[in-house]
C-alpha positions as a Markdown table, in Angstrom:
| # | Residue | x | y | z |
|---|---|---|---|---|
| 1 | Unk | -38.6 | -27.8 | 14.6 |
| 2 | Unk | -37.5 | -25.6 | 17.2 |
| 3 | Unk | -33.8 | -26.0 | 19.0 |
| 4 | Unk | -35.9 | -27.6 | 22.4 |
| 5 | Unk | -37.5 | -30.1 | 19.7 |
| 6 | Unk | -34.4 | -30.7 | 18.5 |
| 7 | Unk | -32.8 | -31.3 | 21.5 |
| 8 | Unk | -35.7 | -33.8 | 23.1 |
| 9 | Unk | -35.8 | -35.8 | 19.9 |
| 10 | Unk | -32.0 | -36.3 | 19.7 |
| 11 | Unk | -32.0 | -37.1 | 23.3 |
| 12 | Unk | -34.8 | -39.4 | 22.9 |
| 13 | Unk | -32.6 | -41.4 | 19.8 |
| 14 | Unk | -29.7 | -41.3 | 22.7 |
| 15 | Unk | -31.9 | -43.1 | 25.2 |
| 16 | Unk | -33.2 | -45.7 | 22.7 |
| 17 | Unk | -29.7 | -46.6 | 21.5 |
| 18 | Unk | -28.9 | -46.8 | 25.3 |
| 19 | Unk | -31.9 | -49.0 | 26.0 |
| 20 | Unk | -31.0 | -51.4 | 23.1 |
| 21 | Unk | -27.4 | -51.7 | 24.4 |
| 22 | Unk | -25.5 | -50.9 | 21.3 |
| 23 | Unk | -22.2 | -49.1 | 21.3 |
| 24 | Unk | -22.5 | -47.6 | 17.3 |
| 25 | Unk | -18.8 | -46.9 | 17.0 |
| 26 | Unk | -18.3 | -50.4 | 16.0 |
| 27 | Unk | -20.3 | -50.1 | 12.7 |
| 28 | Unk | -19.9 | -46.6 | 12.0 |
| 29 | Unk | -15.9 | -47.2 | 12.1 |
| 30 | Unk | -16.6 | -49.8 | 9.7 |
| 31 | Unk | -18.2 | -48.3 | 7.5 |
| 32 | Unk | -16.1 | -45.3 | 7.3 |
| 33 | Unk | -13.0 | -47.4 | 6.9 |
| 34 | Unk | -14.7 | -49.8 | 4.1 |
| 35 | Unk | -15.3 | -46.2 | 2.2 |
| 36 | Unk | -11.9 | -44.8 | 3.0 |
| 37 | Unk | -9.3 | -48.0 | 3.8 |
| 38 | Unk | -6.8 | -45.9 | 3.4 |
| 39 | Unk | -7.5 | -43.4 | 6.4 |
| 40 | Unk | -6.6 | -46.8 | 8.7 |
| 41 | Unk | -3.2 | -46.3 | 8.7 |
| 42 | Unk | -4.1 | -42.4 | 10.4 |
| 43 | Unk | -5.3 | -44.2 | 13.9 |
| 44 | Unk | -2.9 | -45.4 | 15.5 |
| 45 | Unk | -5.1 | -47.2 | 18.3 |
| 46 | Unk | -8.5 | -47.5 | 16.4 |
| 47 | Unk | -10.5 | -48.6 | 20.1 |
| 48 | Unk | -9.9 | -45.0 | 21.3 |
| 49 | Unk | -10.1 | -42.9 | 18.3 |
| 50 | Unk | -13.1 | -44.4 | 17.9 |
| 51 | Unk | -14.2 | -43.7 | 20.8 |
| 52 | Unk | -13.1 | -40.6 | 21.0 |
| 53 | Unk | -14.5 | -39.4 | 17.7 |
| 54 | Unk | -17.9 | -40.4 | 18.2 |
| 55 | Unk | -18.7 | -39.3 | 21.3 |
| 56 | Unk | -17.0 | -35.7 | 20.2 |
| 57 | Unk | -19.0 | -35.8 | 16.8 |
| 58 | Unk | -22.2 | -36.6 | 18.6 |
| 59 | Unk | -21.5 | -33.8 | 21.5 |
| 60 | Unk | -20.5 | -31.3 | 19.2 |
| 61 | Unk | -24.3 | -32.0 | 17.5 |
| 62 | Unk | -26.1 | -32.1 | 20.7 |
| 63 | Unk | -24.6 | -28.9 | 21.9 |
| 64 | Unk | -25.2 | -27.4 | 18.4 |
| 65 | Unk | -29.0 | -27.9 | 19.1 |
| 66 | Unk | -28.6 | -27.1 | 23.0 |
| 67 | Unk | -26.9 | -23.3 | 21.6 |
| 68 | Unk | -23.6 | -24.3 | 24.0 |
| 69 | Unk | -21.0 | -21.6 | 23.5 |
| 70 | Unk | -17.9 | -24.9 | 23.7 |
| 71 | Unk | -18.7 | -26.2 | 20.3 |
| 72 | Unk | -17.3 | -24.0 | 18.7 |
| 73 | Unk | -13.7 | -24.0 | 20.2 |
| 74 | Unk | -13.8 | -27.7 | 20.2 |
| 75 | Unk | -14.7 | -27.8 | 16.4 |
| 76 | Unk | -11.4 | -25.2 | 15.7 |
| 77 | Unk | -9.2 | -26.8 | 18.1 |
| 78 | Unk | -10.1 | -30.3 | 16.1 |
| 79 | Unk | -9.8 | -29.2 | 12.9 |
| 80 | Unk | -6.1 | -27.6 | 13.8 |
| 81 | Unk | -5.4 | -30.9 | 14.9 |
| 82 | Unk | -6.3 | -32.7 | 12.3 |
| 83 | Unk | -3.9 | -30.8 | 9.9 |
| 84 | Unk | -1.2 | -33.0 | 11.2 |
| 85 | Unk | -2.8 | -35.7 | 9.2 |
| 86 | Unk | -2.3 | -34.3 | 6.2 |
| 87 | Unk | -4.6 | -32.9 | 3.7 |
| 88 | Unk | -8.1 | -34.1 | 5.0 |
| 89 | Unk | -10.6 | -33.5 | 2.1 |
| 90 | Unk | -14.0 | -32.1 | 3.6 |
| 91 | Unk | -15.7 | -34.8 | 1.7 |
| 92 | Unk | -14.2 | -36.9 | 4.3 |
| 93 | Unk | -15.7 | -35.0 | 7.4 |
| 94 | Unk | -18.7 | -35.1 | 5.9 |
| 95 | Unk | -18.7 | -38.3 | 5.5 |
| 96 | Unk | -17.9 | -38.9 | 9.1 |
| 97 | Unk | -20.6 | -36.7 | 10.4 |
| 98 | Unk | -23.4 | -38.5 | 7.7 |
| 99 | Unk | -21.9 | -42.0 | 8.9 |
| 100 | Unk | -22.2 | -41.2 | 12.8 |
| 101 | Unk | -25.8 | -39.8 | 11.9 |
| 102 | Unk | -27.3 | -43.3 | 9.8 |
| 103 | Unk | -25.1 | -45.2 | 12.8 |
| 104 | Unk | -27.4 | -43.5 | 15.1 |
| 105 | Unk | -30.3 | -44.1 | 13.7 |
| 106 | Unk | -29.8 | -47.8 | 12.3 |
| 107 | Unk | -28.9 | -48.5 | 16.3 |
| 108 | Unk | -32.1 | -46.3 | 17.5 |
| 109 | Unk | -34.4 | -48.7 | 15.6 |
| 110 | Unk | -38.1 | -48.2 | 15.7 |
| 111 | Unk | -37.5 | -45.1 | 17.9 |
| 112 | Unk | -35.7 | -43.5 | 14.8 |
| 113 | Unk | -38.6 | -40.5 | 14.0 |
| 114 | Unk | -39.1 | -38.5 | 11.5 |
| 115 | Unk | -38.2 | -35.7 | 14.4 |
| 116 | Unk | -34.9 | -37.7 | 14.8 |
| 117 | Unk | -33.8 | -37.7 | 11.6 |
| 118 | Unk | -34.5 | -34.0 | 10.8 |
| 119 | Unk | -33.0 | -32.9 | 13.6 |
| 120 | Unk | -29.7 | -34.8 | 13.6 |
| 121 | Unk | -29.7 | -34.1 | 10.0 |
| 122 | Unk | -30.5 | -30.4 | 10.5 |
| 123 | Unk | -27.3 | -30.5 | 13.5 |
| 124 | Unk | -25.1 | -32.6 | 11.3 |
| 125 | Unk | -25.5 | -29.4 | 8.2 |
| 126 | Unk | -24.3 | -26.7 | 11.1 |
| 127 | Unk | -21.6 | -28.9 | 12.6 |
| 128 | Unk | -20.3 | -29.4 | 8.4 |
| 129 | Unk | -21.1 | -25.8 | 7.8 |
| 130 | Unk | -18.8 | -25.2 | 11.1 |
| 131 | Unk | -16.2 | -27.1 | 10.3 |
| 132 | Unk | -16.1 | -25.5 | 6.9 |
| 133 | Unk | -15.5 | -22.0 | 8.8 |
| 134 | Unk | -12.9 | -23.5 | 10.9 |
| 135 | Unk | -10.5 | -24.5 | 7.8 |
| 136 | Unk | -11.2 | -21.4 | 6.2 |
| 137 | Unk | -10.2 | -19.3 | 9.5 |
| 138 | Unk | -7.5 | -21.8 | 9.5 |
| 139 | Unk | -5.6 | -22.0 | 6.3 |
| 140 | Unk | -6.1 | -17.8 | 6.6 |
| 141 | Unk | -4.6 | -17.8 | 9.7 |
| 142 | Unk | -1.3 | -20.6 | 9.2 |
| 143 | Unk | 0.6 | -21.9 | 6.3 |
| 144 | Unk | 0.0 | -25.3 | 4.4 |
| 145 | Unk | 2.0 | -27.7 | 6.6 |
| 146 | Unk | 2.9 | -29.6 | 3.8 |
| 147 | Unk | 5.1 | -26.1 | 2.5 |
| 148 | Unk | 6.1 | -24.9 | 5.9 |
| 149 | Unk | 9.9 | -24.9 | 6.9 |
């Protein structure tokens, strides 16, 4: 698919979720805390974290596929953020990005397309494969927190 497919199908999954009423936070924050239960104790108001994070995660893919020059800083500035968390395992923002993804598409329904799914899954690699650049530039750049004095 090309990035203006891309972008039409993951708008058209938006519009369908929108249509349908369904606010996906709900499940996909769920879901991510029945896989991690301990990561609960990191939010300290879950209803906007939740929030927060999926509309961010969601952005971040759309403006992947859209070629917008603001993903980028967003994705370092979170991922310095989230260092004061402690050690968050990239398995775990993975997992996040996959969750939001199948959220989507469980809350699209029968407008879930092949289209959809390949190009949310094809955003969802580059956001995990940005993310993964971030740390590295990251943990180059600044020491561990957890040995800093």
């Amino acid at each position: 698919m090309t990035a203006l497919n891309d972008v039409a199908a993951m708008e058209a999954s938006f519009a369908a979720v929108a249509d349908a009423g369904i606010d996906i936070r709900h499940a996909l924050f769920e879901r991510f805390f029945a896989a991690y239960p301990g990561r609960r104790a990191s939010f300290m108001v879950v209803d906007a974290s939740s929030r927060r994070m999926t509309d961010e995660t969601l952005a971040m893919m759309l403006g992947l596929a859209k070629g917008e020059g603001w993903v980028w800083p967003l994705v370092t500035e979170l991922v310095h953020t989230h260092r004061a968390y402690g050690p968050l395992p990239i398995a775990e923002y993975d997992a996040f990005i996959d969750m939001t993804v199948a959220a989507l598409g469980a809350a699209a329904g029968a407008a879930w397309t092949a289209a959809c799914a390949e190009s949310w899954a094809g955003q969802a690699e580059a956001l995990k494969a940005m993310i993964r650049r971030a740390r590295a530039e990251w943990q180059a750049a600044l020491p561990d927190p957890a040995t800093a004095v």
